[in-house]
Biopython code that builds the backbone (N, CA, C, O; Angstrom):
import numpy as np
from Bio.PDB.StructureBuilder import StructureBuilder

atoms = [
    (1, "UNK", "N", (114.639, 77.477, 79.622)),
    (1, "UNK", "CA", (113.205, 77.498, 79.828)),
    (1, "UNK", "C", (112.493, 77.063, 78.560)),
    (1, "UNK", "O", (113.019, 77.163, 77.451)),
    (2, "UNK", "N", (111.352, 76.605, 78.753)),
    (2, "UNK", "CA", (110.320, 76.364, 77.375)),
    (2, "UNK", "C", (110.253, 77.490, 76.744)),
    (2, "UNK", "O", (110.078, 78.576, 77.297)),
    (3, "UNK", "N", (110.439, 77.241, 75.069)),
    (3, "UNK", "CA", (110.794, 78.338, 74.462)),
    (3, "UNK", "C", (109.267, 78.930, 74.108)),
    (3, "UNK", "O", (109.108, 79.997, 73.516)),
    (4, "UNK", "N", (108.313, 78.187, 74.501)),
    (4, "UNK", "CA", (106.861, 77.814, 73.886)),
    (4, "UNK", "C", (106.035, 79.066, 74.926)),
    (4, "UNK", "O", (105.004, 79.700, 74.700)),
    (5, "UNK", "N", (107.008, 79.095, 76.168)),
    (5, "UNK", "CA", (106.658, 80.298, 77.154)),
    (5, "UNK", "C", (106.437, 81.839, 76.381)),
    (5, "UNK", "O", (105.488, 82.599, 76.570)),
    (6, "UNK", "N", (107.397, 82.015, 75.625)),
    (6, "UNK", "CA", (107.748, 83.619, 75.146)),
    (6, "UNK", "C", (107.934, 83.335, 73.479)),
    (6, "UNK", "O", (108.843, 83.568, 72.682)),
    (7, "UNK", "N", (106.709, 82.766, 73.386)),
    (7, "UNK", "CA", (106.271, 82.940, 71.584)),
    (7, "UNK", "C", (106.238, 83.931, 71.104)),
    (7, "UNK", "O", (106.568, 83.929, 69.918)),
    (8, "UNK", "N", (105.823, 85.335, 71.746)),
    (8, "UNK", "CA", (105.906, 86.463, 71.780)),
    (8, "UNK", "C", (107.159, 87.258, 71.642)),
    (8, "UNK", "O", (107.206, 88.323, 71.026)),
    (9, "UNK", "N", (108.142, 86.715, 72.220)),
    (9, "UNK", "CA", (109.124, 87.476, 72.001)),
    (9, "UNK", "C", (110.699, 87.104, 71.535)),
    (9, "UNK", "O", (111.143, 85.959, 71.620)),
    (10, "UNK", "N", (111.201, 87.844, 71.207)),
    (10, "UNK", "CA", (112.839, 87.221, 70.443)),
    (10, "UNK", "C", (113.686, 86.303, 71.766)),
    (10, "UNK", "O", (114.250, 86.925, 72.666)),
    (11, "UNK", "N", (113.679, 85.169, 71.737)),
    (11, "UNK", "CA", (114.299, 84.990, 73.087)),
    (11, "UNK", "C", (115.918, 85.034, 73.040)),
    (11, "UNK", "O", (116.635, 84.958, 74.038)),
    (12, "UNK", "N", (116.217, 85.126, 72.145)),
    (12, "UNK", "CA", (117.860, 84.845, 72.213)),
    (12, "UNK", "C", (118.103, 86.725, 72.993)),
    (12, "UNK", "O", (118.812, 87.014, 73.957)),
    (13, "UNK", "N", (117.174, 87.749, 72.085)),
    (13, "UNK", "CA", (117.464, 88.678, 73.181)),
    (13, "UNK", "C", (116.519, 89.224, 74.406)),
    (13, "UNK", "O", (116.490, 90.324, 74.958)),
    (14, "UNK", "N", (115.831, 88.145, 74.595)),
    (14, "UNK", "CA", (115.179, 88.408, 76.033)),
    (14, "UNK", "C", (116.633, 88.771, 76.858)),
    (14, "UNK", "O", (117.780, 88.323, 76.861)),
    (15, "UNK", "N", (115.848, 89.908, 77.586)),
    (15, "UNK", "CA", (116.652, 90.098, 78.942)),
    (15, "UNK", "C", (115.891, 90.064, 80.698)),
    (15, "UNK", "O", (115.359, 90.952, 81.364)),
    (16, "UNK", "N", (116.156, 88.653, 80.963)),
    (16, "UNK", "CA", (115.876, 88.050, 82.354)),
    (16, "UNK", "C", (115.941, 89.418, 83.275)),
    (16, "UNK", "O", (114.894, 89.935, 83.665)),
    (17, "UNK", "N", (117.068, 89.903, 83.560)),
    (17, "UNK", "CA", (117.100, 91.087, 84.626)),
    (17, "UNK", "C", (116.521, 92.502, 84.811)),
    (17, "UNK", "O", (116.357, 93.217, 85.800)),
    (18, "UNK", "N", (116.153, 92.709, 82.866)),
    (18, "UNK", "CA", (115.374, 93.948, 82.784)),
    (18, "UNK", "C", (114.004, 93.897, 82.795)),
    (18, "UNK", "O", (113.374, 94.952, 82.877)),
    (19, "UNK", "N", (113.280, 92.542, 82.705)),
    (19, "UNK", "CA", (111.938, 92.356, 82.686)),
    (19, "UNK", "C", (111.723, 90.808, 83.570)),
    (19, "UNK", "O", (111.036, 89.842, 83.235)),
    (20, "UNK", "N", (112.437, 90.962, 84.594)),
    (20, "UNK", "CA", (111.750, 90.181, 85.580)),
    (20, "UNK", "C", (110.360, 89.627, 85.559)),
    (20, "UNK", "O", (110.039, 88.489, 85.214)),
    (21, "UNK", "N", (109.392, 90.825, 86.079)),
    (21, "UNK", "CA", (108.117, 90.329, 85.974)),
    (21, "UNK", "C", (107.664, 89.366, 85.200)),
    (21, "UNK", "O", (107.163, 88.318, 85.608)),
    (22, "UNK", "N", (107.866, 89.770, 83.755)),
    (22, "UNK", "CA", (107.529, 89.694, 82.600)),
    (22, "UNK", "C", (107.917, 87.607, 82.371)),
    (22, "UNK", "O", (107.083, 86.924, 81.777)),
    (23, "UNK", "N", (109.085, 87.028, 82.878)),
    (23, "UNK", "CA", (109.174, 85.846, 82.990)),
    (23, "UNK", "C", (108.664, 85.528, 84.317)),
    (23, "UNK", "O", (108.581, 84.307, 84.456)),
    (24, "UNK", "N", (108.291, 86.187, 85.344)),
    (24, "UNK", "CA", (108.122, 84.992, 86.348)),
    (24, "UNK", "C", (106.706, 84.964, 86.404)),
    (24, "UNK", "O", (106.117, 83.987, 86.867)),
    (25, "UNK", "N", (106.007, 86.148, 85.886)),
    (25, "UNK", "CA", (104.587, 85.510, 85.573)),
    (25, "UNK", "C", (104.242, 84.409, 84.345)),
    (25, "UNK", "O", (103.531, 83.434, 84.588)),
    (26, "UNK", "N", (104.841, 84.662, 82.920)),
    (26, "UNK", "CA", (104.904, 83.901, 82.378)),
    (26, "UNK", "C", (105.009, 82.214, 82.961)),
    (26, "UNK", "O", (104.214, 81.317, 82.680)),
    (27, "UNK", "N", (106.367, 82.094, 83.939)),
    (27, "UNK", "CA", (106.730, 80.955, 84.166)),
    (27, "UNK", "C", (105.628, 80.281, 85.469)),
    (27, "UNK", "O", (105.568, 79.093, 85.788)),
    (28, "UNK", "N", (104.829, 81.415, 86.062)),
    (28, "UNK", "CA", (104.212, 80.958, 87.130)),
    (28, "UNK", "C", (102.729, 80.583, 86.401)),
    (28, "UNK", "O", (101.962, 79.852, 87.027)),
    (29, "UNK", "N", (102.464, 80.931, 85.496)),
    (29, "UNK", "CA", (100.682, 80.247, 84.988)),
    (29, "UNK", "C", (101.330, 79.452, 84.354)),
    (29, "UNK", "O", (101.228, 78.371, 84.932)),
    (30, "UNK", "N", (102.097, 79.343, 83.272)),
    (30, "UNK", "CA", (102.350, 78.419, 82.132)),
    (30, "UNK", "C", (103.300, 77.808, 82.232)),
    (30, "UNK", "O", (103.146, 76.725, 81.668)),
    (31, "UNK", "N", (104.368, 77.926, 82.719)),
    (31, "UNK", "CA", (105.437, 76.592, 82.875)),
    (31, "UNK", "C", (105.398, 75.627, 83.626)),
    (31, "UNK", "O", (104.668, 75.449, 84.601)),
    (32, "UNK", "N", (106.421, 74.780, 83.067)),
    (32, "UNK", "CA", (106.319, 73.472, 83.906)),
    (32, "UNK", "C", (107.163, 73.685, 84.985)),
    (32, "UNK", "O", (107.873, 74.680, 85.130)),
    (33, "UNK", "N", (107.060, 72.539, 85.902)),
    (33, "UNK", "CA", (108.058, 72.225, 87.683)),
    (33, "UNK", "C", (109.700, 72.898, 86.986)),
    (33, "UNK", "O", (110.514, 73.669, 87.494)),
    (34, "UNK", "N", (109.682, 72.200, 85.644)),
    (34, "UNK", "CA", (111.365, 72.195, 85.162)),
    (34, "UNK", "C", (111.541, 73.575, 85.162)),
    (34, "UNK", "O", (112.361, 73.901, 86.020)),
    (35, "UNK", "N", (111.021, 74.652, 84.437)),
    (35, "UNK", "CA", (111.282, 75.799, 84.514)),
    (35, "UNK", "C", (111.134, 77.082, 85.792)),
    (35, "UNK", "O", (111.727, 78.138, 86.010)),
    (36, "UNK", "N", (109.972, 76.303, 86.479)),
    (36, "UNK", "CA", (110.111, 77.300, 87.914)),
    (36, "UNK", "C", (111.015, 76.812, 88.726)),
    (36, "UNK", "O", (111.129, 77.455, 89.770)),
    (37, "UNK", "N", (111.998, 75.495, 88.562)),
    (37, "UNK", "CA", (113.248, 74.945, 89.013)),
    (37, "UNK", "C", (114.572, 76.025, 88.664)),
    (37, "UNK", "O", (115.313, 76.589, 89.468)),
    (38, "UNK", "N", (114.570, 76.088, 87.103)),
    (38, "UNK", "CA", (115.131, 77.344, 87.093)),
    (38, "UNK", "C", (115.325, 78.480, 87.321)),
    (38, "UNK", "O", (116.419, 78.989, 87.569)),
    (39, "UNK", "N", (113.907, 79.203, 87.243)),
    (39, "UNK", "CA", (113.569, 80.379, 87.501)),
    (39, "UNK", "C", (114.223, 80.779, 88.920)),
    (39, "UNK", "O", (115.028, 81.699, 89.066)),
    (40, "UNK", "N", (113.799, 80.032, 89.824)),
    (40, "UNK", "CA", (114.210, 79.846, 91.279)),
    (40, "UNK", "C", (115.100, 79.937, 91.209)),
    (40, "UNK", "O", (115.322, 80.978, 91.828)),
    (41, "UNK", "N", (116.294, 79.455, 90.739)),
    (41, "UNK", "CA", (117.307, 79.490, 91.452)),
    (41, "UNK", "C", (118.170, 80.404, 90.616)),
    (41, "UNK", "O", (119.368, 80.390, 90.900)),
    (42, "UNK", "N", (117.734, 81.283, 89.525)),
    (42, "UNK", "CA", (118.170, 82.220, 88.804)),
    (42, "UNK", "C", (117.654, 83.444, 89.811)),
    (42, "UNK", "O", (118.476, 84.355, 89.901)),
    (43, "UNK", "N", (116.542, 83.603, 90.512)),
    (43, "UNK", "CA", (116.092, 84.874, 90.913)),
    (43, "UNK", "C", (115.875, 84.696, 92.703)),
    (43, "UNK", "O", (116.013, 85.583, 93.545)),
    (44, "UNK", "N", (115.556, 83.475, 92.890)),
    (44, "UNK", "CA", (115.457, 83.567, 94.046)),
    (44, "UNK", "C", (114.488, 83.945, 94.915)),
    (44, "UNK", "O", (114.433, 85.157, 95.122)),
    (45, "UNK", "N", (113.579, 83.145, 95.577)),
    (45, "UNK", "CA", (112.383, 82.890, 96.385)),
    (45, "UNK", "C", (112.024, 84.662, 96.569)),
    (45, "UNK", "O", (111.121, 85.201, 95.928)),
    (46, "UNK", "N", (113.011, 85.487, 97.667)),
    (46, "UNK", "CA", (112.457, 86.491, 97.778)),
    (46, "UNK", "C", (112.392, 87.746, 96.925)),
    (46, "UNK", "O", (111.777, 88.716, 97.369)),
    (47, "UNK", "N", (113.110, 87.815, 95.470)),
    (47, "UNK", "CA", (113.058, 88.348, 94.555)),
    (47, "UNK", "C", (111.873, 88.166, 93.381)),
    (47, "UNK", "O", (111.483, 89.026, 92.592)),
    (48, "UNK", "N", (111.381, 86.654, 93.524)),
    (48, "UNK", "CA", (110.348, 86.153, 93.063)),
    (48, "UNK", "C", (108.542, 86.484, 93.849)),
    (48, "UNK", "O", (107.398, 86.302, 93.432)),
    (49, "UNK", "N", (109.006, 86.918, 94.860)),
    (49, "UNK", "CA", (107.787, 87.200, 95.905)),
    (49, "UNK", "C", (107.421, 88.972, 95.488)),
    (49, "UNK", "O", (106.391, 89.472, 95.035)),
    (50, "UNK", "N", (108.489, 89.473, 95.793)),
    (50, "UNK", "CA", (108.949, 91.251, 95.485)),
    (50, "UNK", "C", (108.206, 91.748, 94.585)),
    (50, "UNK", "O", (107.752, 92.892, 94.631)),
    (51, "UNK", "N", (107.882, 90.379, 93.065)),
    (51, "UNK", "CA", (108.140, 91.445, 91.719)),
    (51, "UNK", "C", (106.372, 90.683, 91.798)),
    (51, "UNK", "O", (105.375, 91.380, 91.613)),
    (52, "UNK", "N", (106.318, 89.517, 92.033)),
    (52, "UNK", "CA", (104.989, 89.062, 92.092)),
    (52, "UNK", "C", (103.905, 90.321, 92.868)),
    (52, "UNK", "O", (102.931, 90.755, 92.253)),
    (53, "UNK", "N", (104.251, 90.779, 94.239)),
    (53, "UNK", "CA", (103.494, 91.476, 94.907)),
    (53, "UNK", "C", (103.186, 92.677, 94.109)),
    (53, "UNK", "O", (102.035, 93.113, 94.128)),
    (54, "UNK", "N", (103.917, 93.139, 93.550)),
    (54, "UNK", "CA", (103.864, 94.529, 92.203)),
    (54, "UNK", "C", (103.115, 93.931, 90.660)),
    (54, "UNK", "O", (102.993, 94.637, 89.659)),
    (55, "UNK", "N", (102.732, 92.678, 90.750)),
    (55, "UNK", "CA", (101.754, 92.500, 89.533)),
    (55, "UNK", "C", (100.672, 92.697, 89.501)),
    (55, "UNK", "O", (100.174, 92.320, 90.561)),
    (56, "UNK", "N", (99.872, 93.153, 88.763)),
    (56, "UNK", "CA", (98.421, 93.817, 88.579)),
    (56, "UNK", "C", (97.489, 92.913, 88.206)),
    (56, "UNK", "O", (96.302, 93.169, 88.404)),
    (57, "UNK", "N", (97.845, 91.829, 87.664)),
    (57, "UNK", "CA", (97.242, 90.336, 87.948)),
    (57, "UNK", "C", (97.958, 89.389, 87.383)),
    (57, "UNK", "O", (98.789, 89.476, 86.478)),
    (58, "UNK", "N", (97.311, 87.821, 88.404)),
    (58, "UNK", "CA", (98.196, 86.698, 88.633)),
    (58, "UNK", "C", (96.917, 85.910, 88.405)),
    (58, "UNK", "O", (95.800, 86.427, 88.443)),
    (59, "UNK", "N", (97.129, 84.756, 88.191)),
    (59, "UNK", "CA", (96.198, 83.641, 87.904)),
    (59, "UNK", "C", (96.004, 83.125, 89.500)),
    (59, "UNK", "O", (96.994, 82.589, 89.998)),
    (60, "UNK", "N", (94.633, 83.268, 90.444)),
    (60, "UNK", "CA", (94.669, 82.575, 91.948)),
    (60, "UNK", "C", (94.810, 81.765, 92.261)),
    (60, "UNK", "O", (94.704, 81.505, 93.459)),
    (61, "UNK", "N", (95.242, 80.602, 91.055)),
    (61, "UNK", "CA", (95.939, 79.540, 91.555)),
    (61, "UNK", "C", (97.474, 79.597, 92.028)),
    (61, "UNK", "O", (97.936, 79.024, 93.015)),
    (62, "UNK", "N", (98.261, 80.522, 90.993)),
    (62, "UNK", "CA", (99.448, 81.337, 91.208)),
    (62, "UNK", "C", (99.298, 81.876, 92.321)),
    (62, "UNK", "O", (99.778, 81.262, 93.274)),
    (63, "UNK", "N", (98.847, 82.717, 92.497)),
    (63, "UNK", "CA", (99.135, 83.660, 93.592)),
    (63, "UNK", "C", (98.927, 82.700, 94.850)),
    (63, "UNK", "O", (99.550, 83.009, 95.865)),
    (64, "UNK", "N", (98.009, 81.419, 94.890)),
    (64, "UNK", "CA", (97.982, 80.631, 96.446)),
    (64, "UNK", "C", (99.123, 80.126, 96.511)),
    (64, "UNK", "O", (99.668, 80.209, 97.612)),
    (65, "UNK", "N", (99.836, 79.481, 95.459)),
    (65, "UNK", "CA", (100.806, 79.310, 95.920)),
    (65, "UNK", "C", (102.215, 79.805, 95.661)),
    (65, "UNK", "O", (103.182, 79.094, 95.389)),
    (66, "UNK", "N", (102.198, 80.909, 95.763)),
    (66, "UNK", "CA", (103.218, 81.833, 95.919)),
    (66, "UNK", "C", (102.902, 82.254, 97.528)),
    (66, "UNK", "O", (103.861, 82.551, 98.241)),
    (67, "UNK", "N", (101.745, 82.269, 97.993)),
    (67, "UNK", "CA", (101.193, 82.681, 99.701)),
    (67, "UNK", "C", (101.966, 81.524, 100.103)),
    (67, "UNK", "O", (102.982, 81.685, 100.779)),
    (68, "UNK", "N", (101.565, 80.333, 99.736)),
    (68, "UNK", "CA", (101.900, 78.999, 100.424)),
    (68, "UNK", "C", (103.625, 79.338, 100.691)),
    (68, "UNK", "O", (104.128, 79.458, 101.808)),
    (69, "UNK", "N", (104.133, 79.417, 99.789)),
    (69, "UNK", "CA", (105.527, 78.266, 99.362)),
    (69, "UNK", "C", (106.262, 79.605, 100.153)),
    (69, "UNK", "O", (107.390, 79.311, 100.550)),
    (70, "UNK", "N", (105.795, 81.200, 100.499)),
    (70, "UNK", "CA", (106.836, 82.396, 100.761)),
    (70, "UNK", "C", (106.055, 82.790, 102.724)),
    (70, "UNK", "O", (106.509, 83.533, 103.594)),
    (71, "UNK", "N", (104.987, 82.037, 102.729)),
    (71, "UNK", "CA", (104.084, 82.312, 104.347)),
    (71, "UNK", "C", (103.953, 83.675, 104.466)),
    (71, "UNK", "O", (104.379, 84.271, 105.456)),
    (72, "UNK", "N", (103.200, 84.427, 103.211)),
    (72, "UNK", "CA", (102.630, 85.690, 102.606)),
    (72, "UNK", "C", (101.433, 85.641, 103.148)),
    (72, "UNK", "O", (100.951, 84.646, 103.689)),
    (73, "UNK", "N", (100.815, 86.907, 103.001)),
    (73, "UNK", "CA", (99.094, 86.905, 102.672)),
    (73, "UNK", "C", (98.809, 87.494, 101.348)),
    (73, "UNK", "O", (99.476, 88.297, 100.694)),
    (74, "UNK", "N", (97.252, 86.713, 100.993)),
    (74, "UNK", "CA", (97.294, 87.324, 99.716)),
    (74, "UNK", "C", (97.356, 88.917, 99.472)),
    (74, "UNK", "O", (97.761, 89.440, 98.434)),
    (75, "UNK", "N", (96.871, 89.611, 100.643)),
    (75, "UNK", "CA", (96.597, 90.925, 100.794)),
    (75, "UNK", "C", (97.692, 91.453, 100.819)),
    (75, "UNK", "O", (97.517, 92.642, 101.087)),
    (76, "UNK", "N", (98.731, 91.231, 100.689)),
    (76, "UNK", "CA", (100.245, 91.848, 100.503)),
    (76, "UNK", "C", (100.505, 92.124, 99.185)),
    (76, "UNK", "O", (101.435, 92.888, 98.929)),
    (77, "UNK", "N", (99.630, 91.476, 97.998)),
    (77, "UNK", "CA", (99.589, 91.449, 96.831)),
    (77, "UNK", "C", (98.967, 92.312, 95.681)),
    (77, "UNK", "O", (97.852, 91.821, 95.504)),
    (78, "UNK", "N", (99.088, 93.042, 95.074)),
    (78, "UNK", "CA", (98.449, 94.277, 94.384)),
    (78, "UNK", "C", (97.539, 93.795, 93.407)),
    (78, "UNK", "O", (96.808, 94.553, 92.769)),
    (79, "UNK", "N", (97.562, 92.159, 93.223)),
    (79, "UNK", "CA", (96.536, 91.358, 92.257)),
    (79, "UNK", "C", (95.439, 91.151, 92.953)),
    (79, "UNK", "O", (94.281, 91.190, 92.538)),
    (80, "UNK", "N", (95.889, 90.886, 94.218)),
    (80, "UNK", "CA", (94.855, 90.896, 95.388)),
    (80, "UNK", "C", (93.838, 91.638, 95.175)),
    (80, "UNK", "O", (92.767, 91.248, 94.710)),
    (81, "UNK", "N", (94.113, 92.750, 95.502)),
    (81, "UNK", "CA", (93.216, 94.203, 95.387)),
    (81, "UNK", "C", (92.591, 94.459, 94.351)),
    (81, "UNK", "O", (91.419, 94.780, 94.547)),
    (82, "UNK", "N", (92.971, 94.438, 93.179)),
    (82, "UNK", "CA", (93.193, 94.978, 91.699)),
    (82, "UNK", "C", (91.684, 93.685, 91.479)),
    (82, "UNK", "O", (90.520, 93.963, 91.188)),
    (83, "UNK", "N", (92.182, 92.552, 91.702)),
    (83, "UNK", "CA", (90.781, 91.773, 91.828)),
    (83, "UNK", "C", (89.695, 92.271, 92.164)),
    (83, "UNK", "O", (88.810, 92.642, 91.393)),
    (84, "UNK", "N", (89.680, 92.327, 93.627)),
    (84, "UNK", "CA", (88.826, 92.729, 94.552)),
    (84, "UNK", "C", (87.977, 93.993, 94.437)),
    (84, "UNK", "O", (87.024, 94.397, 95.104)),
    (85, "UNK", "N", (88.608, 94.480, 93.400)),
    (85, "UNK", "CA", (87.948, 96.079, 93.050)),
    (85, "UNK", "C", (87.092, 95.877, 91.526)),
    (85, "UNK", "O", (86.138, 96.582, 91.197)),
    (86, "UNK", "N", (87.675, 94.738, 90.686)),
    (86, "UNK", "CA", (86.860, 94.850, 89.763)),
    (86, "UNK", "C", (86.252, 93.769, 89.239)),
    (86, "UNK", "O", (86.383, 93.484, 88.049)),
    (87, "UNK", "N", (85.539, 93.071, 90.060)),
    (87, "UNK", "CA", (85.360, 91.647, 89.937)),
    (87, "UNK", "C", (84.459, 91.474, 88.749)),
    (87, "UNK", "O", (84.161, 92.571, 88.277)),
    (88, "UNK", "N", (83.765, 90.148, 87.913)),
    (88, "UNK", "CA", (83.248, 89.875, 87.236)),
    (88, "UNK", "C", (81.873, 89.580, 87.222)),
    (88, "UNK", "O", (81.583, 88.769, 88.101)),
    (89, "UNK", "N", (80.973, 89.932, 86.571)),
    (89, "UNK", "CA", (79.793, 89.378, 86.942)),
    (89, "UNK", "C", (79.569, 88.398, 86.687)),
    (89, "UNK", "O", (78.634, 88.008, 87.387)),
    (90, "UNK", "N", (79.891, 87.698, 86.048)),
    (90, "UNK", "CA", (80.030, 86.049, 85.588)),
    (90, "UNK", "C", (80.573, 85.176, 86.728)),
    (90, "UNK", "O", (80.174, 84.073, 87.100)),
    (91, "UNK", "N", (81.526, 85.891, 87.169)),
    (91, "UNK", "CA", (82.310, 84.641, 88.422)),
    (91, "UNK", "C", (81.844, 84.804, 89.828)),
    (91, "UNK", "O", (82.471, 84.363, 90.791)),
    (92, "UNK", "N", (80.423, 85.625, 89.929)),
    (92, "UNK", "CA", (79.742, 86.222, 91.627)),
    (92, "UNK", "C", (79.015, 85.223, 91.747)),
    (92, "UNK", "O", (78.303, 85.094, 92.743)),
]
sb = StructureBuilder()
sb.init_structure("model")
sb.init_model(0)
sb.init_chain("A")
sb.init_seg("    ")
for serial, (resi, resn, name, xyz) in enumerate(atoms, 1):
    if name == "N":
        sb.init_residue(resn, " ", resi, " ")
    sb.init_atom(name, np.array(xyz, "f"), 0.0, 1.0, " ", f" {name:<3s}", serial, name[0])
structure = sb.get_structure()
C-alpha cells in the first residue's frame, strides 16, 4: 500500500488484522484504485462492508460507494446516523 497512507504510524509494525478499520478507512478517502485492489482482496468485500458499517464517520463520497459496489443502504451505516444527528451549520 502507499506508505504516504499511514504517515502516522510505524508501518513495518502496522498490524492489518488488529486494526482493520483503521486501514480501510484510511484506504477508502485517500488511496488510490492500486491500493483498494489490495485491500480487497486481503479483506474481502464483506469484511470491508462489516467494519465500514461500525465507523463513526466516512467521507459521503466513501460511504456512496461502498452502498453502490455491496447493494447496502446508507442507513445500515452508523456514519449515516452519527451525521444525521450532528450536522453542520455551514453545510444546511
Amino acid at each position: 500500500m502507499s506508505k504516504i497512507l499511514f504517515w502516522d504510524i510505524d508501518v513495518e509494525e502496522a498490524d492489518m488484522d488488529k486494526y482493520p478499520a483503521h486501514f480501510i478507512q484510511r484506504v477508502l478517502e485517500y488511496g488510490t484504485m492500486d491500493d483498494w485492489r489490495l485491500l480487497r482482496s486481503y479483506y474481502g468485500l464483506p469484511k470491508i462492508v462489516e467494519e465500514c458499517k461500525q465507523l463513526r464517520t466516512l467521507d459521503p463520497v466513501c460511504l456512496s460507494y461502498i452502498c453502490a459496489i455491496s447493494h447496502t443502504k446508507p442507513e445500515d451505516f452508523r456514519c449515516y446516523h452519527f451525521r444525521q444527528s450532528n450536522p453542520t451549520p455551514w453545510n444546511s
